[in-house]
C-alpha positions, 0 to 999 in steps of 0.5 A, a space after each residue: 027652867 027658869 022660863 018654863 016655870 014662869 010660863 014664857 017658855 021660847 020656842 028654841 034655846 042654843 045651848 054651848 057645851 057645857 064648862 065642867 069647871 062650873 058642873 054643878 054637882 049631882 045629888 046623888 043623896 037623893 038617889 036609891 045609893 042601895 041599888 048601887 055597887 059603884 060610883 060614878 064621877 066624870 072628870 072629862 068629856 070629849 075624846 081626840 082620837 077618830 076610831 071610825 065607829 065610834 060616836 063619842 066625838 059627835 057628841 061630845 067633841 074631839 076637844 077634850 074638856 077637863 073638870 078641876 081636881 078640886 071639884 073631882 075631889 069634892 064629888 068623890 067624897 061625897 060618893 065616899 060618904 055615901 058608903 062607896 068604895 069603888 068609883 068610875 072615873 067616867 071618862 072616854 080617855 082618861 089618860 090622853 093628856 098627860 099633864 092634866 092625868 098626873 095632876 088630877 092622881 096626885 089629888 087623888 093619890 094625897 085623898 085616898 086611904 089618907 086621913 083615916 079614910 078606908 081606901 077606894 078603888 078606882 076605874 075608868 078608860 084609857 087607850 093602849 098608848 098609856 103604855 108608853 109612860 111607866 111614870 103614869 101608870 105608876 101615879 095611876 096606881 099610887 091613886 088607886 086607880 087599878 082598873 081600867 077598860 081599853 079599846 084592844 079590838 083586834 089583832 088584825 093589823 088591816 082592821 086597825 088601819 081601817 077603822 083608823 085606831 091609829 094608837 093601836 097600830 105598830 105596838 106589839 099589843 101583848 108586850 103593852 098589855 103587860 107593861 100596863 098590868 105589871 104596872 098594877 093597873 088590870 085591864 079590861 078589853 074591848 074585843 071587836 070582830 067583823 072589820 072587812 079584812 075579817 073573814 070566818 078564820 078571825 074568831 079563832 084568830 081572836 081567841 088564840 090572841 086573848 089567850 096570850 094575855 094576861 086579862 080576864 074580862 073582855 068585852 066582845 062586840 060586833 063591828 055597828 055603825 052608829 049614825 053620823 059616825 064616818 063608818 055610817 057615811 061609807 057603809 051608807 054609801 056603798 049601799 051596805 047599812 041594814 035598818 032594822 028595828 031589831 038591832 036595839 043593842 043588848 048588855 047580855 046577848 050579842 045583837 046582829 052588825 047593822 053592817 052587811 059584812 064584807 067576807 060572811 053573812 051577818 048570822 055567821 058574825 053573830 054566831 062567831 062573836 058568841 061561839 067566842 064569847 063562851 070560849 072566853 068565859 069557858 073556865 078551861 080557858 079563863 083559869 090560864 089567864 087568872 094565872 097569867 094574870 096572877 103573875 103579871 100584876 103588881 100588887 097594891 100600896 100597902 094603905 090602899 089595901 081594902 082591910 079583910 077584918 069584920 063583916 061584908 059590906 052592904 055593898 059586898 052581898 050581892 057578890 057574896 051570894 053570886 060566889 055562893 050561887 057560882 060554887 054550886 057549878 061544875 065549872 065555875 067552881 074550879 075557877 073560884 079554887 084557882 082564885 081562892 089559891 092565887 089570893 092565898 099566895 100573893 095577899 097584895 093581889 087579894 082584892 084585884 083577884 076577887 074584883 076580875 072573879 066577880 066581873 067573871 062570874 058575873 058575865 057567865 051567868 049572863 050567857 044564854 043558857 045553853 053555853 053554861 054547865 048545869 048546877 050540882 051539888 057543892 059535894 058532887 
């Protein structure tokens, strides 16, 4: 920058990657924080897994860097004083080194709820494998760390081993699902069809899997091969990469694979993870897991729970007017009963109960229209 202020910009500069121990803080004072439900610190980059098609380690690396809790504690309570009260730790694998987890949530634990602070929630992503230290699990709690996004993908032991998500094979990922939930830490899963061992049966097969579990919100996704990523080479080599300009990926619709399926076509991989999209979101189908859910999770320290006296936040309206928006549906309505029902039974659970709703909500609406039930009166 400072060459191209003074007009001696180089042709080329070689840059390293970047040490998160002097990461300059970003200025999020200057930033439009009313636009913003949450926060955003990342804590680390890098991942050292090697899931064929992810691209995380192209970019980032498999060394995992990590930034001083010092410096995470300082970002977060600038966040904090901007009015949040839920922060992502935006990392790829949160938990992967242990010792550097427990270090970093022992600050966060001391921090949070403390010293006349209301309390914040946090979240971010970790694998399955977590399941296999209650210890940490139990400090991810004590930090208010109470939500976190994971990689489930399937239950097809053959596309595990094809994609080489070597941290999900020979666990039982139901058993480890509420291991993690039980421990008080809500899981968000990532649910991913057309590996070449999946033929037209495994949308049924994936559904009757999320069925067992005690998670409400999922992300469902069709098997891509981003470029440079090993499963872009083998695809590319056996001729199987589809280029088109169409494939841009999409938040609220399900894009086509860039992959030609081995067992269907690419429109039946489509409609396949979209027909189980609306299964998963269909409320006779959610409202079993909100009671599994329920039943699983174990409740918040009493300091990290979010006090319910006084007004709304300005950062609770736009759920407010969604729940608002929502109760005037057939369907959706039965949900936020159950909810409202749940909540009343276990107060400790309020809070993570509305947060699963909200995301809830939040993803029916965003399904094409023709998979939602139309809007009635509140007193029909």
């Amino acid at each position: 920058m400072a060459d191209l202020l003074s007009g001696a910009l180089k042709p080329r500069y070689q840059g390293q990657k970047a040490d998160l121990a002097k990461a300059l803080p970003p200025r999020w004072d200057l930033y439009r924080n009313d636009r913003a439900l949450a926060g955003v610190v990342q804590t680390s980059r890098g991942c050292p897994f090697d899931c064929n098609f992810c691209d995380v380690i192209q970019y980032l690396g498999r060394v995992q860097r990590h930034k001083p809790p010092e410096r995470v504690l300082h970002e977060v309570q600038a966040l904090y004083d901007l009015g949040y009260r839920q922060i992502n730790l935006s990392d790829d694998n949160f938990t992967v080194y242990r010792k550097r987890t427990e270090v970093l949530l022992e600050a966060l634990a001391d921090w949070n709820g403390k010293d006349g602070r209301e309390p914040v929630g946090f979240l971010t992503q970790m694998s399955i494998d977590v399941a296999r230290h209650p210890d940490l699990l139990a400090a991810c709690s004590r930090a208010g760390l109470r939500t976190a996004f994971m990689g489930i993908e399937t239950s097809n032991i053959e596309a595990l081993k094809e994609s080489r998500k070597r941290q999900n094979l020979r666990i039982d990922l139901v058993e480890q699902c509420e291991k993690i939930v039980s421990a008080g830490v809500s899981v968000q899963a990532g649910l991913m069809v057309g590996f070449d061992s999946d033929d037209l049966s495994c949308f049924e097969r994936q559904r009757d899997f999320v069925m067992s579990l005690p998670v409400i919100n999922f992300r469902v996704a069709v098997l891509v091969a981003p470029v440079a990523t090993p499963l872009y080479e083998q695809m590319e080599a056996a001729g199987r990469i589809v280029v088109e300009p169409s494939l841009a990926p999409s938040t609220s619709a399900i894009a086509h694979t860039n992959i030609e399926p081995a067992q269907m076509t690419r429109e039946q991989l489509t409609e396949g993870a979209m027909w189980l999209r609306a299964e998963l979101l269909a409320p006779e189908n959610v409202i079993p897991r909100f009671e599994h859910y329920a039943r699983t999770l174990g409740p918040r320290l009493p300091h990290l729970v979010p006090a319910q006296t006084g007004g709304p936040s300005v950062k609770a309206h736009p759920f407010l007017e969604l729940f608002s928006q929502m109760a005037r549906n057939r369907a959706t309505r039965r949900v936020i009963e159950c909810v409202r029902e749940l909540s009343e039974e276990n107060p400790l659970l309020r809070a993570d109960l509305m947060q699963a709703l909200g995301m809830y909500l939040n993803s029916y609406m965003r399904q094409p229209s023709e998979a939602r039930q139309p809007m009635v009166g509140v007193a029909q």
